[in-house]
C-alpha positions, 0 to 999 in steps of 0.5 A: 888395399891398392892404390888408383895408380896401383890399379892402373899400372896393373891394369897396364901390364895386363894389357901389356902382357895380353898384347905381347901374347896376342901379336906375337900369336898373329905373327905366328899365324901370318897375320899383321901384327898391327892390324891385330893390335889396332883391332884389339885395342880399338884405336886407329893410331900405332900405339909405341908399345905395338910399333915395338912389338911388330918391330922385333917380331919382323926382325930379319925380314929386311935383310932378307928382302935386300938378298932377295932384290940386291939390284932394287936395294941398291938403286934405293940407296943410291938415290938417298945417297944423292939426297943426302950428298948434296947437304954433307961436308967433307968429314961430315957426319950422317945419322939414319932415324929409325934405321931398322936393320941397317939394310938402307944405311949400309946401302947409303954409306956404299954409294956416297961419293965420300965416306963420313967423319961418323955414321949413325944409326937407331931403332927402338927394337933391340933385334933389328939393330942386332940384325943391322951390325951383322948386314953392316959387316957383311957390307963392309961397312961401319956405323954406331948403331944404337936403341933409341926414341925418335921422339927423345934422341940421346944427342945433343943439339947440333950434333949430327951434319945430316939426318934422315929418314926412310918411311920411319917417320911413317907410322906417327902419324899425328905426331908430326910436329914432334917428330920434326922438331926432334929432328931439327934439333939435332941436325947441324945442316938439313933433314932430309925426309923420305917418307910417303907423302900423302897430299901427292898421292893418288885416291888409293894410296890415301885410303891405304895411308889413312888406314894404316895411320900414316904420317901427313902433311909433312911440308906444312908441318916444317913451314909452320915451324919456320923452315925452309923447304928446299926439296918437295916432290915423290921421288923417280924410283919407290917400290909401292905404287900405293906407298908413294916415297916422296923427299922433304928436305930441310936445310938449316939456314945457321949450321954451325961447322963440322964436330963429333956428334955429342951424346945426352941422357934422353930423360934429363938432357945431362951429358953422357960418359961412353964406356964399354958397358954403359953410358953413364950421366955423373950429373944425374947418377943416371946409367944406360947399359949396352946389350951385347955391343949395342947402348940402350939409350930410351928413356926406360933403359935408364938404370938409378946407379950413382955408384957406377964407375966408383971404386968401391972399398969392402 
């Protein structure tokens, strides 16, 4: 006989499996493949596992749209590039939250007046940051691009100089407050948001916003957590009259000096040891692995092996 978690888990799976099928289905048809999930499950909210599956289904979709409008890209990263100069020290350190394929941080590190100490980067799809080591490559351009939960990010607090976004933070919508404070704690100077901002977009764009389950309500959020918002606006240059982008910078009043960003399990908080083919937590006995070159660091990557590293006698 099954057990009620049982049965719930396995009611999970089947409508796990039947949500993979059904919008890898309607990407193949040429439809959105979150509107489809949202009409499936009858929820107006982006559920994570439908944000996971659209993202690898797309992957290679922004490499290809940066070959196809070099001059727009360009423009787009330089006015980041501002944005994000104006808050990192000489030697500092900058990290990209949901940074796709890369397109937009390579674009970023081209067009700083100073290369960083160190360049981050993370996405929850596998795939788009696969395609994002090959763009940074053909950029000339580096940067540690790694799988990771926006929501539980593998670095300690404090530990990068400049954390950003651009339009990640926008499918969380109802989600802000975690969102932000996950953000804050590991920044060591300011984060810098570039994401939609419905309350200063026009009666369109809203309806757009609030049907895809965008993010609101961002600088209201961060003052209500004790921040101090030193930029506020849409910004000049944003590709979507209908997806407004506009900057919500947030300067951290204690920053602390420069230092190499520290690396945490996501699920116990324990340090993490790098080495080629994981990062393991000696503490916990918890190991994450790397798939071809790039950590799996979310919290169901986690692999029990407390033998890890051990030299182990017959």
């Amino acid at each position: 006989m099954f057990s009620l978690d049982q049965q719930a888990n396995d009611a999970a799976a089947a409508e796990l499996r039947a949500l993979l099928a059904g919008m890898r289905d309607a990407f193949a048809r040429g439809e959105n493949a979150m509107e489809y999930a949202r009409r499936v499950l009858g929820r107006n909210e982006n559920l994570s596992a439908a944000t996971l599956i659209a993202y690898d289904l797309q992957a290679g979709a922004y490499v290809r749209h940066a070959l196809s409008d070099p001059d727009g890209k360009r423009r787009w990263c330089s006015q980041l590039a501002g944005l994000v100069a104006a808050h990192l020290p000489s030697g500092g350190s900058v990290m990209e939250v949901g940074s796709g394929e890369a397109t937009t941080l390579a674009g970023l590190l081209e067009a700083l007046p100073q290369h960083p100490g160190a360049a981050l980067g993370f996405d929850i799809s596998w795939s788009r940051c696969a395609h994002g080591r090959g763009w940074l490559r053909h950029k000339a351009q580096h940067a540690e691009l790694f799988v990771a939960d926006l929501f539980h990010i593998p670095l300690a607090d404090a530990s990068v100089d400049v954390v950003y976004t651009s339009h990640s933070l926008e499918p969380n919508g109802g989600r802000e407050q975690a969102a932000l404070q996950e953000l804050l704690r590991v920044a060591r100077r300011a984060v810098v948001l570039v994401e939609p901002i419905y309350e200063l977009a026009g009666p369109d764009a809203r309806e757009r916003m609030a049907h895809h389950g965008y993010v609101r309500n961002l600088k209201v959020t961060a003052e209500a957590l004790g921040c101090a918002v030193a930029d506020y606006r849409l910004l000049d240059f944003y590709v979507n009259p209908l997806n407004p982008s506009g900057v919500v910078c947030i300067v951290k009043v204690d920053a602390c000096e420069p230092a190499p960003p520290a690396w945490r399990c996501p699920l116990t908080h324990a340090p993490l040891v790098r080495s080629e083919s994981a990062f393991s937590s000696p503490e916990t006995g918890l190991v994450y692995p790397v798939l071809d070159g790039i950590p799996l660091l979310c919290r169901d990557h986690a692999v029990l092996a407390s033998a890890y590293g051990q030299s182990i006698a017959p």
